[in-house]
Backbone as a ProteinNet text record, in pm:
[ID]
protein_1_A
[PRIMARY]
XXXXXXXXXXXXXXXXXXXXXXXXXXXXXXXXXXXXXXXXXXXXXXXXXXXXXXXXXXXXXXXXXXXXXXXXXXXXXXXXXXXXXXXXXXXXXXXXXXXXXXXXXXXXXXXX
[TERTIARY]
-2702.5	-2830.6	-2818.4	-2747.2	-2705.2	-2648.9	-2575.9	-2507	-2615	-2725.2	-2825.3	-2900.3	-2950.9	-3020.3	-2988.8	-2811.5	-2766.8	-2709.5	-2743.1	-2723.7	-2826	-2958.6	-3071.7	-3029.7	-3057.8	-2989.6	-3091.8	-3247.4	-3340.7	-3323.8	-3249.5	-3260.9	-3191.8	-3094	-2990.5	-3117.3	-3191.5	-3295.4	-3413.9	-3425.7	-3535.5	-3491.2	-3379.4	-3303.4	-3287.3	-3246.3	-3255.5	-3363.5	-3466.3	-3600	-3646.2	-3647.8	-3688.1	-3588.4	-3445.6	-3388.4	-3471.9	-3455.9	-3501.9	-3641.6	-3722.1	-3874	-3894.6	-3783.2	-3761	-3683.3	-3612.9	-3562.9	-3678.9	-3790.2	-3875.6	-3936.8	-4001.4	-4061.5	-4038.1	-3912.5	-3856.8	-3845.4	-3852.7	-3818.5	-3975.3	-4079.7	-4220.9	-4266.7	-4247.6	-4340.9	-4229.2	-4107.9	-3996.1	-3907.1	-3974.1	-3920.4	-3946.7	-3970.9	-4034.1	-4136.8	-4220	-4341.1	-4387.2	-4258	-4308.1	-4240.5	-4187.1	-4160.9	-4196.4	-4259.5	-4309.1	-4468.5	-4519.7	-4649.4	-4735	-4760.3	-4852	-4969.5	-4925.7	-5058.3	-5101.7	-5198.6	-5201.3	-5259.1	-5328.7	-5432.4	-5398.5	-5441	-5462.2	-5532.3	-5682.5	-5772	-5702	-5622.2	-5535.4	-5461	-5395.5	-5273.2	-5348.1	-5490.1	-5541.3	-5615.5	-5634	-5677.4	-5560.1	-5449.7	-5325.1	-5287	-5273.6	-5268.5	-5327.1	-5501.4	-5580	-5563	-5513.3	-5485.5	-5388.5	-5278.6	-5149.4	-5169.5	-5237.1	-5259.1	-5335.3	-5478.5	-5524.9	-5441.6	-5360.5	-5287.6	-5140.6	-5116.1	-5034.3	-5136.1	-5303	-5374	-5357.3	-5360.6	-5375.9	-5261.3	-5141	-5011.2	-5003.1	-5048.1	-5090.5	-5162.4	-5254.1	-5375.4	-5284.2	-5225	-5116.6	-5041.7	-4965.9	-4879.5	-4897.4	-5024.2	-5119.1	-5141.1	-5183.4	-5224.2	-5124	-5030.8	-4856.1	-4830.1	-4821	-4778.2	-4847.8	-5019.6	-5062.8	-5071.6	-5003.4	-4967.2	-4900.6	-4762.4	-4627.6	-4663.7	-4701.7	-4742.1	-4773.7	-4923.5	-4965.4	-4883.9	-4771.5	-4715.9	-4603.1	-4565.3	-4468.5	-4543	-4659.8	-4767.1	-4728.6	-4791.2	-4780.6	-4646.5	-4534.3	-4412.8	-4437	-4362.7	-4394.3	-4536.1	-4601.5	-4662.8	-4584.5	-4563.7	-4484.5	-4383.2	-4266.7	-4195.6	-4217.1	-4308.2	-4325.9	-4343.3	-4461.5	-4487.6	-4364.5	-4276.5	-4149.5	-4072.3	-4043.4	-3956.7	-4014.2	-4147.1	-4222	-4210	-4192.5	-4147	-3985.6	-3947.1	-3806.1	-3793.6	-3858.7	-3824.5	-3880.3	-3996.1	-4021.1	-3951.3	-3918.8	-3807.1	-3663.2	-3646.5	-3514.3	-3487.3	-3607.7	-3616.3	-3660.7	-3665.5	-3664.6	-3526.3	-3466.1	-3358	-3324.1	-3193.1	-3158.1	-3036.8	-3021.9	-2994	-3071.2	-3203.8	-3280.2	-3288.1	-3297.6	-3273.9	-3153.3	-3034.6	-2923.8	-2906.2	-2964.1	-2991.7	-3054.8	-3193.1	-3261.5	-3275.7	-3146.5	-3114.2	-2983.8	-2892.9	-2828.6	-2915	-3012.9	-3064	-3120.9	-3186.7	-3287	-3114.1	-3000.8	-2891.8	-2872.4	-2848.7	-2842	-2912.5	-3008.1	-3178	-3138.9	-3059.5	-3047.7	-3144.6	-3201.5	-3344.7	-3287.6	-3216.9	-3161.1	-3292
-855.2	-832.3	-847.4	-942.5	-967.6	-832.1	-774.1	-599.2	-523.1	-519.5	-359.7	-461.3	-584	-661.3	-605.9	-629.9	-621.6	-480.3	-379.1	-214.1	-154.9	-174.1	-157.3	-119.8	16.3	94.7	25	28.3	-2	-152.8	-247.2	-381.5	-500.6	-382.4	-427.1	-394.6	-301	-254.1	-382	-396.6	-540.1	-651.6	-664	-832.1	-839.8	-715.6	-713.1	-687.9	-650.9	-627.3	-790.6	-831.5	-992.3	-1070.8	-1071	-1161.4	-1083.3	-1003.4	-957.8	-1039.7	-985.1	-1053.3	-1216.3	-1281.4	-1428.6	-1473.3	-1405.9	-1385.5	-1397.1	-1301.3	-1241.1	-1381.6	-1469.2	-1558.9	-1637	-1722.7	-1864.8	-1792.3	-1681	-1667.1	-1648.8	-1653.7	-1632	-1762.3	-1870.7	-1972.7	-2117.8	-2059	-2184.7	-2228.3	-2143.1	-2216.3	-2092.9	-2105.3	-2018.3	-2067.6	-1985.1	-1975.1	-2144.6	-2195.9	-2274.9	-2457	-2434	-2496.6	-2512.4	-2416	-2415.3	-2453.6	-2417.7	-2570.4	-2454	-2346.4	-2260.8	-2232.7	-2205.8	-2212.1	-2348.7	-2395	-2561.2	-2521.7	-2462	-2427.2	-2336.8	-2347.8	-2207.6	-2098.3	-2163.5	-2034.1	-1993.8	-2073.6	-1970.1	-1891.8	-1955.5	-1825.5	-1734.9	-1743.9	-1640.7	-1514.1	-1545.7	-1481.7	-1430	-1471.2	-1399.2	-1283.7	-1340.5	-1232.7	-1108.7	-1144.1	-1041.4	-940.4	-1006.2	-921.9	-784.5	-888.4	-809.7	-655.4	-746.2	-642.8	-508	-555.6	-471.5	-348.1	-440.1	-366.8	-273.9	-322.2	-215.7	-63.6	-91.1	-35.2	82.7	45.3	149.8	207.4	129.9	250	352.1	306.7	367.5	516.4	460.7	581.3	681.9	651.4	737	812.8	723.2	814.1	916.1	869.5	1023.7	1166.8	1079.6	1196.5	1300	1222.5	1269.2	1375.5	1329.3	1380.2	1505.2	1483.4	1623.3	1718	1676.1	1764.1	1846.1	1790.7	1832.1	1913.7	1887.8	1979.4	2110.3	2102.3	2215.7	2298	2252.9	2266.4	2396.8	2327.2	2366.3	2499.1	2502.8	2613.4	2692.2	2705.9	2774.9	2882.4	2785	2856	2944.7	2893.5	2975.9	3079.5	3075.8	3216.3	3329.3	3259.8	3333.2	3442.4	3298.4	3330.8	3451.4	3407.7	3550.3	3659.7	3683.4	3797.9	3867.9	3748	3821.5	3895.1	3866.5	3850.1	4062.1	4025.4	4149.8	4276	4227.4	4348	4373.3	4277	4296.1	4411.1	4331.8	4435.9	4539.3	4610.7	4723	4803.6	4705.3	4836.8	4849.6	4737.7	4770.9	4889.6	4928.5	5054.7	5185.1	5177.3	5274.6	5354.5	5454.7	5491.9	5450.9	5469.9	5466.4	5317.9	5283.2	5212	5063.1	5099.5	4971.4	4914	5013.2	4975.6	4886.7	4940.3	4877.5	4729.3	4706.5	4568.7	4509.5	4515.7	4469.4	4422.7	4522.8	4459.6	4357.4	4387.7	4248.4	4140.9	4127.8	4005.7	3930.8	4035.4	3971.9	3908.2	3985.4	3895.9	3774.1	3773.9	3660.1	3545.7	3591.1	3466.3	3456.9	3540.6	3480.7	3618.5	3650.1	3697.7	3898.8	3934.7	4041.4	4175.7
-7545.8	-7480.5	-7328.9	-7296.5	-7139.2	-7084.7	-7141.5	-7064.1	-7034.7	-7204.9	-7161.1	-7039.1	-7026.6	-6937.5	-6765.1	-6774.5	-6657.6	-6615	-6717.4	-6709.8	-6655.2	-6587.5	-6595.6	-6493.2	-6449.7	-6285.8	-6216.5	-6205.9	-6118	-6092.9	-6199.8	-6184.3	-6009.1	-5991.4	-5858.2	-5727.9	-5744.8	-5603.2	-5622.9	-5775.2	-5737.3	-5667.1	-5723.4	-5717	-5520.8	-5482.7	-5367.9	-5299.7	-5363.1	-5241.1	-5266.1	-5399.6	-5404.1	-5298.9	-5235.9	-5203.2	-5008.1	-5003.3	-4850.5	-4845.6	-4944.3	-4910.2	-4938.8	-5053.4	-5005.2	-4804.1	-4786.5	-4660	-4584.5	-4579.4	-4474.5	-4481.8	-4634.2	-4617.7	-4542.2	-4585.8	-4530	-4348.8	-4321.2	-4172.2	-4152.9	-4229.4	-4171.9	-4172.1	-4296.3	-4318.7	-4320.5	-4366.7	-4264.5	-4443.4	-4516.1	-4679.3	-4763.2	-4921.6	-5030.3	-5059.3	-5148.4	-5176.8	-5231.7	-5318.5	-5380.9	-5297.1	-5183.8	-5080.1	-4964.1	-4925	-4743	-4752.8	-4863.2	-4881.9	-4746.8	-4747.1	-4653.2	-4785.3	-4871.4	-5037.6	-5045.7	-4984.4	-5031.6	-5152	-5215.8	-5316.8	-5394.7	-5539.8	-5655.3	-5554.8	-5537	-5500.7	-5356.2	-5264.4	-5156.5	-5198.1	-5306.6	-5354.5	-5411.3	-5523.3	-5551.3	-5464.8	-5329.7	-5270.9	-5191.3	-5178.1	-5109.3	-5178.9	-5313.1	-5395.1	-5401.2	-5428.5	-5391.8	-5298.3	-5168.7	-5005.4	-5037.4	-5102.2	-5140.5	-5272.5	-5344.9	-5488.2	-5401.9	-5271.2	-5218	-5109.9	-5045	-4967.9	-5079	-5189.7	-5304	-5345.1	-5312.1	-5401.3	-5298.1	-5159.3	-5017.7	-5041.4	-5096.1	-5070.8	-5186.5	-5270.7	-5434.8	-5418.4	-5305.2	-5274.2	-5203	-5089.4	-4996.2	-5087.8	-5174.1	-5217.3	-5328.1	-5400.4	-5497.6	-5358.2	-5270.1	-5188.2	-5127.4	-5119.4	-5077.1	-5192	-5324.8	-5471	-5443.3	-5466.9	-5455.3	-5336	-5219.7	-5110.2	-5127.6	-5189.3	-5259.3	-5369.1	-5443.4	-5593.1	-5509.5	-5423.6	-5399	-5336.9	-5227.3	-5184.4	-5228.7	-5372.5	-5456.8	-5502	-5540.1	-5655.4	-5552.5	-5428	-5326.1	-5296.9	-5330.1	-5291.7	-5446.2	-5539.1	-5653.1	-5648.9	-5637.5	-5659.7	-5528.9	-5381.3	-5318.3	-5388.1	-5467.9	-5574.5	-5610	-5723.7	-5807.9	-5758.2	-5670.3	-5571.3	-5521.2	-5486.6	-5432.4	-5512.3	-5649.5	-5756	-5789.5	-5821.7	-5821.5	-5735.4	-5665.8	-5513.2	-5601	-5576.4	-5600.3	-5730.9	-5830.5	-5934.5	-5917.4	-5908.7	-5823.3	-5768.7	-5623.4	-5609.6	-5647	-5697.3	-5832.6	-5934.2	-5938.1	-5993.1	-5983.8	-5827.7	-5741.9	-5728.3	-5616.5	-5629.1	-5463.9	-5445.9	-5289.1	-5302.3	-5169	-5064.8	-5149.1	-5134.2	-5157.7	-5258.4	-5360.3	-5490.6	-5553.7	-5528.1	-5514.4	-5431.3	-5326.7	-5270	-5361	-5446.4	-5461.6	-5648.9	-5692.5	-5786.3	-5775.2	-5651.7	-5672.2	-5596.6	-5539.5	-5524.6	-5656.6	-5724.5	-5866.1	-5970.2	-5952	-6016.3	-5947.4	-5822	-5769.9	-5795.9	-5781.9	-5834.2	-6018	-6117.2	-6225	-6265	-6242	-6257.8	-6328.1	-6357.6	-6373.8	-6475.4
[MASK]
++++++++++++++++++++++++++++++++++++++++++++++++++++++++++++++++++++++++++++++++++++++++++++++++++++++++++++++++

C-alpha cells in the first residue's frame, strides 16, 4: 500500500507546495501554525480559514472564467476549421493548379 501511496504523480507537487507554504509561514509569523501561537483561538483560526477558503473561492471564479474564454476560444477556431476544410474540399474537386494544392492539403490535415 506504501508504493501505490508513494506512486501518486500529483503527491511530490503537494508535499512541496506544503513544505514552501510551511517555509513562507515560519518566515511570516517566526514558527508553524501549531508553534508561532499567531491563532491564539479556535474562532481566530476559524475565521483565517474563512479568509483563505474565500480568497480559493476568487481564484475558483478566475479560473471558470479563463476555462470558458478558452473553450470559446477553441469553438471559434473549429468552426473556422470546418469552413476551411469546406473550401478545401470544394475546390478539391474542381480541376487545375488549385485543385491539386488543395487536395494535398486536405491529405495533409488527414482529412483526404
Amino acid at each position: 500500500m506504501e508504493d501505490t501511496i508513494k506512486s501518486m504523480g500529483y503527491r511530490g507537487a503537494i508535499i512541496e507546495r506544503l513544505d514552501r507554504q510551511t517555509e513562507k509561514g515560519i518566515r511570516k509569523y517566526g514558527g508553524t501554525i501549531d508553534k508561532s501561537g499567531h491563532l491564539k483561538t479556535v474562532s481566530e483560526s476559524l475565521e483565517y480559514l474563512a479568509e483563505e477558503l474565500t480568497d480559493a473561492l476568487v481564484y475558483i471564479e478566475h479560473g471558470k472564467r479563463q476555462v470558458r474564454s478558452l473553450v470559446n476560444e477553441a469553438a471559434s477556431i473549429m468552426r473556422k476549421w470546418d469552413v476551411a476544410t469546406l473550401a478545401l474540399r470544394a475546390i478539391a474537386k474542381s480541376e487545375g493548379q488549385e485543385a491539386l494544392i488543395a487536395q494535398r492539403a486536405l491529405k495533409d490535415m488527414g482529412m483526404e
